[in-house]
N, C-alpha and C positions, 0 to 999 in steps of 0.2 A: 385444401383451401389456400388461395392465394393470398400475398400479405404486402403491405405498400411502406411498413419498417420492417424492417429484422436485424434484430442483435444477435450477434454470434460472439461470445466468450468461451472460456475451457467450459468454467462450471456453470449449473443451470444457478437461478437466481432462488433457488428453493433446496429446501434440505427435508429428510428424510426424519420422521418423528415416531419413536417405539412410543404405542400406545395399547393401553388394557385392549386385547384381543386382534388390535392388526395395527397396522400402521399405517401414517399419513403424509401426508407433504405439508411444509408451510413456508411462506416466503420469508427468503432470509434476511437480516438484519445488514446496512449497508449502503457506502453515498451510493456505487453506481446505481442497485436496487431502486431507490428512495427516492432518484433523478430521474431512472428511465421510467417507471412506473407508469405516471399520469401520462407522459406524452407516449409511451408506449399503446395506454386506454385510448387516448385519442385519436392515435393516426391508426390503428389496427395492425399495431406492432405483436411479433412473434419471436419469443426468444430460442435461443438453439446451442445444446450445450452439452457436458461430458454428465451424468448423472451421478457421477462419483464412485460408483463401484461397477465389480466388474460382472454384475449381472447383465443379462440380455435389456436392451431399453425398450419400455413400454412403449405405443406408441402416442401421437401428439393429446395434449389434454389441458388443460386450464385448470390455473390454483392463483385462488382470490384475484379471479380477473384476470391474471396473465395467459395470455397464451404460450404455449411451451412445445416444444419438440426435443427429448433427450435422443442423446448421442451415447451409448455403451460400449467400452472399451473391455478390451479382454487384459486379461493380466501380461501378457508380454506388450502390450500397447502399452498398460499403463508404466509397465518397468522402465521401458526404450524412451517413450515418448516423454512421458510428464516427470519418473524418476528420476528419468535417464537427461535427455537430451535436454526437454523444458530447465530442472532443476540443478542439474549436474553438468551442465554445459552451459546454458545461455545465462541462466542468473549468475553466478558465481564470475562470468567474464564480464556481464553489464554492470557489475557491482565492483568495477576497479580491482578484478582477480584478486579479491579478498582471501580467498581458499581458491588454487588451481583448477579452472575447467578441468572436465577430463571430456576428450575428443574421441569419439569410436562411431566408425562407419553406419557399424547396425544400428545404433541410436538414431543417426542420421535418416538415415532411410525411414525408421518408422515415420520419424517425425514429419517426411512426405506423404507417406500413407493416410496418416491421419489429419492431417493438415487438408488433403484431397477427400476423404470425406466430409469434411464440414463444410470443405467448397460446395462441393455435389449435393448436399442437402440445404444448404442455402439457395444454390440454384433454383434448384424443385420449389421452396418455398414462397419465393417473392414475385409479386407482380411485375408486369413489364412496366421497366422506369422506377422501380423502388430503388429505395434508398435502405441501404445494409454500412452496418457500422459495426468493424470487428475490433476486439478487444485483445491487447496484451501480447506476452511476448511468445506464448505456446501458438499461436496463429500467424506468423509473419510470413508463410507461405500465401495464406487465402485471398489476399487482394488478387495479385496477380492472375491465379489460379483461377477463381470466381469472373474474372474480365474475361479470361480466354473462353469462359461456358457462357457468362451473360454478357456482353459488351454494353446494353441498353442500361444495368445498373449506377447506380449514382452509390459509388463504393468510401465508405471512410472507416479509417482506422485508428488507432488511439494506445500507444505503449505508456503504462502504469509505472515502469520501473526506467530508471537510467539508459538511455544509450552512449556505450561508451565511444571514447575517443578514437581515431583512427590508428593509433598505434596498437591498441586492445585488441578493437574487430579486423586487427588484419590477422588474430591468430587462428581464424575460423578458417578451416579449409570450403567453408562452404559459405563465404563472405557474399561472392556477386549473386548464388542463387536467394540469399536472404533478401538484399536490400535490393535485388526482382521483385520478388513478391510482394513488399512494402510499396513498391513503385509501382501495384498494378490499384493503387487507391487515389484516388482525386484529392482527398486529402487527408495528410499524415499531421497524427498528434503527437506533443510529446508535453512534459511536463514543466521542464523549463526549456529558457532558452538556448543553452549550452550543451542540451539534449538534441534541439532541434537542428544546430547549426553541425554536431558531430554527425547526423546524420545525411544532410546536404552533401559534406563535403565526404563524405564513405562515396556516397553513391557518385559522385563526379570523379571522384576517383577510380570506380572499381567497376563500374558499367559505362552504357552513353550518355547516361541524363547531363543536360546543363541546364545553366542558368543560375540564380544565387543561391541563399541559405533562405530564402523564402519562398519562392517559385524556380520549380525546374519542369522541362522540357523530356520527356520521351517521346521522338520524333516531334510529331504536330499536337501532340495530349499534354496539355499542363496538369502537374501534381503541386498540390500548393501543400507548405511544409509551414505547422504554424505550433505555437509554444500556447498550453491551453491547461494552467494550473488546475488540478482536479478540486473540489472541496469540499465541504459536508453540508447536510443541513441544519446550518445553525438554531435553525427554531427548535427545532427538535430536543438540541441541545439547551437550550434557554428554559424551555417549558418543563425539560424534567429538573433542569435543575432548580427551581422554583416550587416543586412538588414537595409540600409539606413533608413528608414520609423520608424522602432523598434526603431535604436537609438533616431532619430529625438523626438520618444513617451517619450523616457527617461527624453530626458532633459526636455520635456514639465512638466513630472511629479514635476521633480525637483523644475522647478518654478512655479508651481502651489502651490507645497506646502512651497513656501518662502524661495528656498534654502538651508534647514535646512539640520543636519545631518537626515536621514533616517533609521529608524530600520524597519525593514519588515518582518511577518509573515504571511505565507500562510498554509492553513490548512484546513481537513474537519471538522467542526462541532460538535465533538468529544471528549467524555467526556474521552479518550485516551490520546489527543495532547496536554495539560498540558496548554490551552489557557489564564486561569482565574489567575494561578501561574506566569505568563508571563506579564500580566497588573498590578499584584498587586506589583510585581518587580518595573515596570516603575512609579507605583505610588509611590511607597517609594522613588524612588529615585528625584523624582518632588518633592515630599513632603521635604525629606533630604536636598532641595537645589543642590545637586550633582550633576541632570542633571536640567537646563530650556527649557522649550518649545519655549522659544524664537528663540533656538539654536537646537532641538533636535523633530523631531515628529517622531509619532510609526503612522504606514498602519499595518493594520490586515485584510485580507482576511479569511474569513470563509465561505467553501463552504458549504450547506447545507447538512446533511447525514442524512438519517434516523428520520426524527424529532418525531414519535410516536412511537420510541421505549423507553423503559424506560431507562431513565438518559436524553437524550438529550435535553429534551425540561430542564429540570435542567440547566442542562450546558447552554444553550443558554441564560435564564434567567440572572443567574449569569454575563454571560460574558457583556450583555448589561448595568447590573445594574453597573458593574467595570466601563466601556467606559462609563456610563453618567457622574458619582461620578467625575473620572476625568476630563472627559470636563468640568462639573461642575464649577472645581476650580482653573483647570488649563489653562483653555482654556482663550485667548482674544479674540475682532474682528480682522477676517483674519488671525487666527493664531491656528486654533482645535489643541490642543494635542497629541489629536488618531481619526485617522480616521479608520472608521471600515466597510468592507464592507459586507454583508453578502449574498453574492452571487460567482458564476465562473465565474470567466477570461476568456478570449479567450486567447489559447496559445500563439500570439504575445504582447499581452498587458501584459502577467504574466512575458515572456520575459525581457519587457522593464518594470517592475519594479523592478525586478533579476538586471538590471544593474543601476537602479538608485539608488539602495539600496549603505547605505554603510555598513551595519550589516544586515545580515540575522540569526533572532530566528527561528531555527528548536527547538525545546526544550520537545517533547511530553514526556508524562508521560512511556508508555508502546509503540513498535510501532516493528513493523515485520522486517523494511528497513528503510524505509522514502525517497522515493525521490526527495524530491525535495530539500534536501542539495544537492545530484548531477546534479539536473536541474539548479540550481543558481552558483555553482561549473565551470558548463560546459558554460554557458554563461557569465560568467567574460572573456571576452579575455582578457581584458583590464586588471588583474590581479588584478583588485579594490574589494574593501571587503570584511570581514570578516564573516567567519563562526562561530556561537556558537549553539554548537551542543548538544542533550542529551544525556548522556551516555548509557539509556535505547531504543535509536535507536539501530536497527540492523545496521545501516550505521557506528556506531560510531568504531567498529571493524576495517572497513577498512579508514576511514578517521580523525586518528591520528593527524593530525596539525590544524582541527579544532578545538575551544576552547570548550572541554568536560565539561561539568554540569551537577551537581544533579537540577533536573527541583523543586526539593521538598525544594530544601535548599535555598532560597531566597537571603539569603544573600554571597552567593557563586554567585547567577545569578546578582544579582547589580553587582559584582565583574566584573564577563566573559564581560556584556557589557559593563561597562566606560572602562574597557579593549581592549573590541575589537574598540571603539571609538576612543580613543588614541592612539594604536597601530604603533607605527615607519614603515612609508613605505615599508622602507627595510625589515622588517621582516613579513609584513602582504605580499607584494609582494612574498616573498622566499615561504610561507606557503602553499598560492592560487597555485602558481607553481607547488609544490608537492601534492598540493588535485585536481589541475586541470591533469597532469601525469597517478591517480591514476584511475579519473574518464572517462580519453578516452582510456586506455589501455584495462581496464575490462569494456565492454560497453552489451549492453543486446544481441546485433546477437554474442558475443563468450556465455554469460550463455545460451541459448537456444542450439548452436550448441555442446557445450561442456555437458548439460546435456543429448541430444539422444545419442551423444556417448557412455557416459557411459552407457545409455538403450540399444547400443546397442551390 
């Protein structure tokens, strides 16, 4: 069957569920999911994706409405390609070489390989004149690729995480064939604007393209280059947080942990999210006397990502050794410091810690958006707490009234928090107002509907 959308991502938009005698699929939790959804029902869109493991992939099927085609990778695919080159090469250099790329040919190669299959099976999928929208930084072959197979498509693509500056991406020995295959889409997304403009000038630099940081020229084919903040759905956020049960979890939070003021960080695992600069903050200021634990505990959420790639099992190291040190010295009976948890929420329980919070640390080091300053954002109704944010979020762009920090300058972040601690009602209320405004105006069904348009 032929299709007139097609989403192409790494993963499929559904995940695999052990249940009493076999198992299931169900659609996963998530803005892209919860954006492309309806207009995927609508236009008779097809998604197309890696299934996650390295069994053989079924073939095409439907779960709760979606149409689905998985893509199965074999284990040296998954090492080279998603370990490998996706994880251990491109993220770590789009993220301001936080941790060193590491460069190796055979990585490289896979990463053509499988990039060319998801071109190829995109092809097959889509009608003539469809419109395909590929996703992230594991696909930055498939534009290209997919123009040379289908020329009649209407191609757009859309990078989630950082493009870096030209200085960075000239360490990639495979620079001009990358920002090829970005160049074979009509139109290139990125998250912000300082995204979009590095990526302009790569390619005027390092191939033919001209023209500005907003439109360029391959031969006589314009590619329009445009900055297209990703977001959530706020209603969603709204609604549960309003759920009798959620709040009821809140305040259980609250007293569980003695009332205290609450600082709360949620976060994957990520030697990115600036986790370890963030305890060692709290620790100085334990230390300084400034803040007591008697008065003051830190919740850290740290979902697990990636643990055997390189840096992480680092970072996780580290972040434990910080959170003992502290408990350590800081901590009484009935009274932990930091509580640390190192696993995912359920999205009602992440909810009702968003509203027991009275400071939420988003603070990452390097990071594409970040959203879950707008998931905490969108469920304050109540207009309670304070955002301190990091300057080096993609988020930080559009959410000005949170309290901006260098995540590297410690003692700016001791600042932002006894700041956001103290903060005058009246003035933390006016601020939430205008981050709460910002974050339901622009919610993820206008970025989804607002980027096919321009596709089309």
């Amino acid at each position: 069957m032929k299709h007139g959308l097609v989403i192409a991502a790494n993963r499929l938009p559904i995940h695999r569920v052990e249940g009493p005698g076999r198992a299931t699929w169900q659609v996963s939790p998530g803005g892209l999911v919860t954006a492309m959804a309806p207009i995927s029902a609508r236009r008779g869109g097809h998604w197309i994706g890696w299934n996650g493991t390295t069994s053989p992939a079924s073939g095409d099927m439907a779960v709760s409405g979606l149409s689905i085609s998985p893509i199965g990778l074999n284990r040296t695919q998954v090492a080279d390609f998603y370990q490998g080159f996706s994880n251990s090469t491109l993220w770590p250099l789009y993220h301001d070489a936080i941790v060193v790329p590491e460069l190796h040919r055979a990585w490289w190669r896979t990463y053509k390989t499988v990039n060319l299959r998801f071109a190829k099976r995109i092809a097959r999928a889509a009608k003539r004149g469809a419109t395909v929208w590929v996703h992230d930084y594991h696909l930055q072959l498939v534009p290209n690729m997919l123009r040379t197979l289908r020329s009649d498509l209407r191609i757009g693509f859309f990078l989630h995480i950082p493009f870096p500056p030209e200085e960075l991406f000239a360490w990639l020995p495979w620079r001009e064939a990358i920002l090829t295959g970005l160049l074979g889409a009509d139109v290139v997304g990125f998250q912000t604007e300082a995204s979009s403009q590095n990526f302009s000038r790569a390619a005027r630099r390092w191939t033919t393209a001209e023209g500005t940081d907003r439109e360029l020229s391959i031969g006589d084919r314009p590619v329009h280059v445009r900055s297209a903040p990703i977001a959530i759905d706020a209603d969603e956020f709204m609604t549960l947080a309003q759920d009798p049960e959620v709040r009821e979890r809140a305040k259980e939070i609250r007293a569980s942990l003695g009332n205290r003021k609450l600082l709360l960080g949620v976060d994957r695992l990520d030697y990115t999210k600036g986790i370890p600069h963030r305890l060692r903050a709290f620790e100085e200021l334990l230390r300084e006397k400034r803040l007591d634990s008697d008065d003051v505990v830190l919740v850290q959420v740290a979902v697990p990502s990636r643990e055997d790639a390189p840096g992480y099992a680092d970072v996780r190291r580290e972040v434990e050794e910080i959170v003992g040190r502290v408990n350590g010295q800081f901590s009484e009976p009935g009274k932990v410091a930091v509580h640390y948890f190192r696993r995912n929420l359920p999205r009602r329980d992440l909810v009702a810690y968003y509203l027991a919070a009275d400071v939420m640390l988003v603070t990452p080091l390097r990071d594409g958006m970040n959203l879950v300053a707008k998931e905490f954002v969108a469920s304050r109704h109540d207009y309670g707490g304070m955002l301190v944010l990091s300057e080096f979020a993609g988020a930080a762009s559009e959410m000005r009234r949170a309290l901006l920090v260098n995540p590297r300058d410690l003692d700016a972040m001791k600042v932002a928090i006894r700041l956001a601690l103290r903060m005058p009602e009246r003035e933390r209320r006016m601020r939430m107002a205008i981050l709460r405004t910002q974050v339901r105006r622009h919610d993820v069904h206008e970025w989804a509907s607002s980027f096919l348009e321009a596709l089309a």
